[in-house]
LODO-607033 format. One record per atom (N, C-alpha, C, O, CB): x, y, z. Coordinates in pm, whole numbers, plus 50000, padded with zeros to 5 digits. Glycine has a CB too. Example, Ala and Ser with C-alpha at 12.3 -4.5 7.8 and 13.67 -1.06 7.14 Angstrom:
BEGIN
513194943150780 512304955050780 513204967050780 514244966850846 511314955350905 512854977550708 513674989450714 512905000350787 513415011450804 514084994050572 
END
This chain:
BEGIN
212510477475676 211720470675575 212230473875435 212110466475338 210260474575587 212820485775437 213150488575264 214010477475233 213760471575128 214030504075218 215330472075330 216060460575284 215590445575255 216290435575242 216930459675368 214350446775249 213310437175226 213040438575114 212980428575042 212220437375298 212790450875063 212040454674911 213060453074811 213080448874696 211410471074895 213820457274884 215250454574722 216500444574778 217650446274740 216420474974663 216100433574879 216860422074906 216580412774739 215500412274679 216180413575072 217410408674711 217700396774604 217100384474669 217240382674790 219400394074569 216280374174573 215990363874647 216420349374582 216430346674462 214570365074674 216800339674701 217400328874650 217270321974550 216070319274546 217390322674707 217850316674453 217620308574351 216670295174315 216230290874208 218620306174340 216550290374466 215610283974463 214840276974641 215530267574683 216180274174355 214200278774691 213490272974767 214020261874901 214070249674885 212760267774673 214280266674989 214640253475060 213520245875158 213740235975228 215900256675148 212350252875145 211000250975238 211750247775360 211550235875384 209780237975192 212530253075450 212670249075582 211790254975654 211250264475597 213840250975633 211250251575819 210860259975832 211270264375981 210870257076072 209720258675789 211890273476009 210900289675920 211650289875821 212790285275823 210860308275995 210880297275679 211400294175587 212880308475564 212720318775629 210080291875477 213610307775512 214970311775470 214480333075465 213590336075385 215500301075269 215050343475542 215000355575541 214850361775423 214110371575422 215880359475596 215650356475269 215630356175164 214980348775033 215020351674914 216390356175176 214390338475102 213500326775009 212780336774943 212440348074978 212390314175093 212620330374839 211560335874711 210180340274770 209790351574801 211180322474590 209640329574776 208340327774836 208000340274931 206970346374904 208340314074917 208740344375034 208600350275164 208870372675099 208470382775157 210280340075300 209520371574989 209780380174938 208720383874867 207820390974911 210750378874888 208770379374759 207120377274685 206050380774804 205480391574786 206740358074627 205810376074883 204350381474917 205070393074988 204410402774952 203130370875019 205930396975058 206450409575112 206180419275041 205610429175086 207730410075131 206620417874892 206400428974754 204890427074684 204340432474588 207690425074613 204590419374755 203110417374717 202090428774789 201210435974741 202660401474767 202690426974952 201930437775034 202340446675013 201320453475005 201830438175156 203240453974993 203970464974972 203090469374841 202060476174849 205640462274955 203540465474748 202160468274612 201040472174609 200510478774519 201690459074549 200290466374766 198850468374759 198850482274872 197800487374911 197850452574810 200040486274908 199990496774990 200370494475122 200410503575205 198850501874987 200730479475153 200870484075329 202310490375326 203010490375225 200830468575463 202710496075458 203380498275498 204280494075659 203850486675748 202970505875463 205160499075657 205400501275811 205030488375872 205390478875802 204490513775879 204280484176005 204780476576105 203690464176019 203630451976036 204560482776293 203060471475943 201950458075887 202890450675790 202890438375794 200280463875786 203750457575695 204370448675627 205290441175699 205850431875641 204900453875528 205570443475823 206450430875912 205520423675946 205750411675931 207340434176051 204490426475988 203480413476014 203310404375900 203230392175914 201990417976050 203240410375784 203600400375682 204490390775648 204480378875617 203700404475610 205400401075667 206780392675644 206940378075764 207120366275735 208260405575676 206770385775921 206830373376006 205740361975984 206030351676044 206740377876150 204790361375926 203020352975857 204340349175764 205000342475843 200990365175764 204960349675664 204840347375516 206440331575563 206530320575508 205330367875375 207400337275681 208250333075768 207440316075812 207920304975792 208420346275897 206510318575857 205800309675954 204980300175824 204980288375860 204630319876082 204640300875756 204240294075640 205080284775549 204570279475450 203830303075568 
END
């Protein structure tokens, strides 16, 4: 997960879906949960939710 927190994210959006490992969007809420404290296997549940959206 840390290569999640300090992955660079794409320049702009391709809404495919599932949406892009690196898309903005999917990062953003990753560092979003991370912020509010999750950790560990919950912030992959995020990440795969944020994927599926």
């Amino acid at each position: 997960m840390k290569k999640l927190l300090s992955a660079k994210p794409k320049k702009k959006c391709c809404r495919s879906k599932p949406r892009c490992k690196k898309c903005p969007l999917v990062l953003h809420k990753v560092q979003k949960a991370a912020h509010n404290g999750m950790r560990g296997k919950d912030l992959e549940k995020v990440y795969k939710l944020a994927r599926k959206t």
